[in-house]
DRENSESE-912132 format. One line per 4 residues: number of its first residue (from 1); their letters; for each residue x, y, z of C-alpha. Coordinates in steps of 0.5 Angstrom, whole numbers. Example, Ala and Ser with C-alpha at 12.3 -4.5 7.8 and 13.67 -1.06 7.14 Angstrom:
BEGIN
1> as> 25 -9 16  27 -2 14
//
This chain:
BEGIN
1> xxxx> 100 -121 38  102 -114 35  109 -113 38  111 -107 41
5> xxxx> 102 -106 41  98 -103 46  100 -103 53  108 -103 52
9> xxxx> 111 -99 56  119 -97 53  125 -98 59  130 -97 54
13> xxxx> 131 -95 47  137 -93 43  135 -91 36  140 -87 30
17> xxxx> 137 -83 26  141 -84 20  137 -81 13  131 -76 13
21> xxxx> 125 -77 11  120 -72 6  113 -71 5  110 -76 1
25> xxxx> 115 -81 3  112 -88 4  116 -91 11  116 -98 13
29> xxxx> 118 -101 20  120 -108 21  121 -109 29  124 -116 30
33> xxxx> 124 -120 38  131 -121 39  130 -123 47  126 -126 51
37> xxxx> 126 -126 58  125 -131 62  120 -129 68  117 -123 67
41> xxxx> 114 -120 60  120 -117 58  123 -116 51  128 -113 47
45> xxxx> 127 -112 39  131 -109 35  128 -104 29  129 -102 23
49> xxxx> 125 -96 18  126 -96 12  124 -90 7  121 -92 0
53> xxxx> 122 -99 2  130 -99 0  134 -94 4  135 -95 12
57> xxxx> 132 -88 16  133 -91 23  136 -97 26  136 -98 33
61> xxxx> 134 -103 40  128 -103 45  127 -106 52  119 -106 53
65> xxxx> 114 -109 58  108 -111 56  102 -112 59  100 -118 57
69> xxxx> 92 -120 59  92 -113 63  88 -108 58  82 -109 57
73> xxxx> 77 -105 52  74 -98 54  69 -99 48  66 -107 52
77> xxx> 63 -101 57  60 -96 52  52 -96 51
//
């Protein structure tokens, strides 16, 4: 499963915004599940984004709700 993915829904998110990024700059996101709870399909992840794969732009945390098993694929009913 692609996490945050399709579906998610953002409860909270807390993200800095610590250095720019330029055009033609190439920008990776790690997203890591920091928590899980127990009873319902909710977690809080923590992400970083990095530009040129060495200088941190963004760093932050997100609760999300995600919809597990409910979405289904618009294009299975197509002609």
């Amino acid at each position: 499963m692609d996490m945050p993915g399709p579906g998610t829904v953002f409860l909270n998110q807390n993200w800095n915004f610590i250095a720019p990024v330029f055009i033609g700059d190439t920008i990776t996101a790690r997203v890591t599940i920091v928590k899980l709870h127990p009873t319902k399909p909710v977690t809080t992840i923590s992400v970083e984004i990095t530009r040129n794969h060495k200088e941190v732009v963004l760093e932050g945390s997100a609760v999300c709700y995600t919809m597990l098993g409910e979405i289904e694929d618009t294009n299975e009913h197509k002609n």
